[in-house]
C-alpha positions in Angstrom: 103.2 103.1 96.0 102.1 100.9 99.0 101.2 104.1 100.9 99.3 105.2 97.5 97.4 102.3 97.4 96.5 102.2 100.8 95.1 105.9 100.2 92.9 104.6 97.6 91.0 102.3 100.1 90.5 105.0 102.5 89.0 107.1 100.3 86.5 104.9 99.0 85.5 104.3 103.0 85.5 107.7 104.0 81.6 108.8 103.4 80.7 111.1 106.4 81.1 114.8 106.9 83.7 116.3 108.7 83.2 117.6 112.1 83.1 121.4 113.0 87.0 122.6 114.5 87.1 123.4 117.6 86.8 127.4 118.1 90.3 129.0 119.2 90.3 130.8 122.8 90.5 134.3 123.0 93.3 136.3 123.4 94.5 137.7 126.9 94.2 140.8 127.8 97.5 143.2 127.5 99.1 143.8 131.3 99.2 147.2 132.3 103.1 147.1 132.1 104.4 144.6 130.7 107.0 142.6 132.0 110.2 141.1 129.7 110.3 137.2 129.7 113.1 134.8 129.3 113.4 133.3 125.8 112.0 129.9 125.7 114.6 127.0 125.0 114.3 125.2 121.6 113.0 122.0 121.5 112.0 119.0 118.9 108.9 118.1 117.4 106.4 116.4 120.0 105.9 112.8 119.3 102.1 112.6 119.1 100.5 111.1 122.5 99.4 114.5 123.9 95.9 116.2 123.7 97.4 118.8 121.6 96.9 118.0 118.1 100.3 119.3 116.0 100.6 120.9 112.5 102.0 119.0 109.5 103.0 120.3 105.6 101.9 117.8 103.2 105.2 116.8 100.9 105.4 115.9 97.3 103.8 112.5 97.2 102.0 112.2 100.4 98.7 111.4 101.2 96.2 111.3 104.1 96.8 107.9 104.2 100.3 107.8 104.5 100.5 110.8 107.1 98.0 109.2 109.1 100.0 106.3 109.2 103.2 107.8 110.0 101.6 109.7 113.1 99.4 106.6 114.0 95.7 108.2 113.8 93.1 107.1 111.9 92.8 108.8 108.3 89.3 109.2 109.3 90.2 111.0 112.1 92.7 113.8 110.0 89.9 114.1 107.4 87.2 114.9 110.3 90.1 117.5 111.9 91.2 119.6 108.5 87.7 118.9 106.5 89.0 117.0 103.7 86.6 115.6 101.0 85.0 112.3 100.5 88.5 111.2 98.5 90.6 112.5 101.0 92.8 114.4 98.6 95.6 116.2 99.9 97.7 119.1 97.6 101.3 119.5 98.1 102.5 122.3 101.0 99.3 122.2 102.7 98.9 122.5 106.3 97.3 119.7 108.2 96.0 119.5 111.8 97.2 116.0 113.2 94.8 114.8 116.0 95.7 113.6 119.3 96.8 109.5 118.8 92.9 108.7 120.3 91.7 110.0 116.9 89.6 112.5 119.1 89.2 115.9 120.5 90.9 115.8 124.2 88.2 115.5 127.0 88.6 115.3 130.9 89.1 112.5 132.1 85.4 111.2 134.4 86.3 108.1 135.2 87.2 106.8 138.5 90.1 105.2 140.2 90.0 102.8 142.3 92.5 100.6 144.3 94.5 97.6 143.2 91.6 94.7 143.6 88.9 96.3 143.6 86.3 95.2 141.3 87.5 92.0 140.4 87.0 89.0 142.4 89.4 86.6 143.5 88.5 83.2 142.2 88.3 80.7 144.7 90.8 77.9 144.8 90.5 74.3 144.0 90.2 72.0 147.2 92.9 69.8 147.5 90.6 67.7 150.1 88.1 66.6 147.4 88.9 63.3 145.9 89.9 62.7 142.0 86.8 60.9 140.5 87.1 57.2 140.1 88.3 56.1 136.9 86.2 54.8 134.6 87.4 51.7 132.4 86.6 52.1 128.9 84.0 50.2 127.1 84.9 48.0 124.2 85.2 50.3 121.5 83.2 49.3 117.8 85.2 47.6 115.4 86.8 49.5 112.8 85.6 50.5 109.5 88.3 49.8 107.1 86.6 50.2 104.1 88.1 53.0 101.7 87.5 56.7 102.5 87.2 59.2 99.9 90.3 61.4 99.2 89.1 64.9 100.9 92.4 66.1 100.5 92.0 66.2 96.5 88.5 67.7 96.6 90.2 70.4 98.9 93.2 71.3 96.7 90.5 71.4 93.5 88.6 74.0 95.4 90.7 75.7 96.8 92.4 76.0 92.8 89.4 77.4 91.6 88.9 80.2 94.4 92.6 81.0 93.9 93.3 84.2 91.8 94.7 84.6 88.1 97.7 87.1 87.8 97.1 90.1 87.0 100.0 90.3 84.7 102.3 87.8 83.2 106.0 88.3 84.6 108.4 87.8 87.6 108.0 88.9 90.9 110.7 92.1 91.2 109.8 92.8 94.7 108.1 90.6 96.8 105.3 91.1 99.9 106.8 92.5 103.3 104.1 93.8 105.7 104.8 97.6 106.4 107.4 97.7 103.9 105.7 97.1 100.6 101.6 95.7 101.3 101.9 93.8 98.0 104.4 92.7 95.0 106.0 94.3 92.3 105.2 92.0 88.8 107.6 92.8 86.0 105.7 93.8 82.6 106.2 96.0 79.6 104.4 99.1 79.3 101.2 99.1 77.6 101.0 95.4 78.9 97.1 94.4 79.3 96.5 94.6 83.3 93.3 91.6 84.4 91.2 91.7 86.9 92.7 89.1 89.5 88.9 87.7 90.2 85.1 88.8 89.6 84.1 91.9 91.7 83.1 95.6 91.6 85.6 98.5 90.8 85.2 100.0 94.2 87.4 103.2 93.4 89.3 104.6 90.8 91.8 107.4 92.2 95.0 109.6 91.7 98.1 110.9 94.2 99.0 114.1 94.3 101.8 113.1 91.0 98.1 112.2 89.3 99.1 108.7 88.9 96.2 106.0 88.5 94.9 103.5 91.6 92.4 101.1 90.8 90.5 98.8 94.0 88.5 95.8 93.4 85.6 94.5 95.4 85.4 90.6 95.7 83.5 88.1 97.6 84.8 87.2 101.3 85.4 90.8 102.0 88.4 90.5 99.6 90.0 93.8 98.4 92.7 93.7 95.2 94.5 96.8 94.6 96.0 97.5 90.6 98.8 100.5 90.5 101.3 102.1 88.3 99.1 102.1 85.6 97.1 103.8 82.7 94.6 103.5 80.2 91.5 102.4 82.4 88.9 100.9 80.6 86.4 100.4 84.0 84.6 102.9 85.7 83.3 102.9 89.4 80.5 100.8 90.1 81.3 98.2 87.2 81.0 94.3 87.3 83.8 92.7 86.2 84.9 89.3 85.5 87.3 87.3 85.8 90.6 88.1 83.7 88.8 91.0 82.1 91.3 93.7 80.7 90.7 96.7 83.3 93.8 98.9 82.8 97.6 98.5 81.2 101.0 98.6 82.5 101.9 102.6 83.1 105.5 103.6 81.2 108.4 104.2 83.2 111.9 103.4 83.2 111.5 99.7 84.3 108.2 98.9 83.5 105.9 96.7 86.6 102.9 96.3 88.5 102.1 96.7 91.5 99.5 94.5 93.2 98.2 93.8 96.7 95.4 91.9 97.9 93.4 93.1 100.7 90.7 91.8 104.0 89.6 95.3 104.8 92.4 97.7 105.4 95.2 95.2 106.7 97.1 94.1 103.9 97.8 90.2 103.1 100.3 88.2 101.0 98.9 88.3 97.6 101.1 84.7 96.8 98.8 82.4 98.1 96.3 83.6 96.3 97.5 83.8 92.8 98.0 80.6 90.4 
């Protein structure tokens, strides 16, 4: 689901075309009498640091987010190789071109070497002939103000309450935030259970995986991302304003009913506790 979700912000990012594939070489001519060759010894998969870009089957549940991430390219990048659409959907058994790990077709390398040292200057030392400066004694300082100072911390914690999120959901956490592992929490809730928007924002993208299961994103002030899945029944469409604990979705059915929830600055992925009341 964390890969899912991730998807779903990627998708809503992606907005240029494509760019054209590279056009394949032609074929060598046949020898005049040709000549039997060795077979070639098997080998594994090639980890991708090359120029050569490699060739990948999308699997049940896998998206161009996810497959991006697991061969550390940009999703940008495999949507500009294999001309995916603005959403970046992906269908299950499809072949995908996986771009060198710059994100960029290979080039020859122009720039040039130079020797150890050159270029940078060596900073010149401090003299250990110039004498410390004299020491200054210090002037009597003012006298104290002692009078009572207003409690900043207290205007602090009410501001920060009031910026904090609502839950989305009421219910234990199941599974909590580990970064790389699972990019939010897991809130136990009965099915049909009334999803809320965590804050006021914009419904910044309402997509599907390949199993055509719901992901709804957020847009909030601060650059702030929140990201709603396992669910059903979306009542928002892309574009909306929504406020503040408005019903958007509700808890998809399953066999142990829970939302999942993360909370976003950009793409990188964030503990969603601190946030929430």
């Amino acid at each position: 689901i964390t890969s899912l979700a991730g998807a779903a912000i990627d998708r809503a990012a992606v907005n240029q075309p494509p760019a054209a594939p590279a056009a394949a070489p032609r074929p060598a001519a046949p020898s005049a009498s040709p000549v039997a060759k060795p077979a070639a010894p098997a080998r594994t998969a090639p980890a991708q640091t090359g120029a050569e870009p490699i060739r990948h089957r999308v699997a049940r549940g896998e998206t161009a987010y996810s497959i991006a991430r697991y061969y550390n390219v940009p999703a940008k990048s495999v949507a500009d190789w294999n001309g995916l659409p603005a959403d970046l959907s992906v269908r299950e058994g499809q072949m995908l071109m996986i771009p060198p790990a710059t994100g960029a077709a290979p080039r020859p390398a122009t720039a040039a070497l130079t020797e150890p040292g050159e270029g940078s200057p060596t900073p010149e030392p401090p003299s250990a002939a110039k004498p410390l400066p004299k020491e200054v004694p210090p002037k009597a300082s003012a006298p104290v103000d002692k009078s009572a100072a207003p409690d900043l911390g207290a205007a602090r914690t009410e501001a920060s309450r009031s910026s904090k999120f609502v839950m989305p959901v009421p219910g234990a956490i199941i599974r909590p935030y580990a970064k790389g592992k699972n990019d939010g929490v897991d809130i136990r809730a009965a099915a049909g259970t009334a999803v809320k928007a965590a804050d006021a924002g914009t419904v910044a993208a309402i997509t599907k995986d390949t199993e055509q299961v719901p992901i709804l994103v957020l847009r909030h002030e601060g650059g702030l991302l929140t990201v709603y899945a396992n669910i059903d029944g979306i009542t928002v469409a892309k574009g909306d304003r929504i406020s503040r604990g408005q019903s958007i979705a509700k808890v998809r059915a399953g066999d142990t009913g829970f939302l999942h929830f993360e909370v976003r600055k950009g793409y990188d992925s964030v503990d969603p506790m601190p946030y929430l009341d």
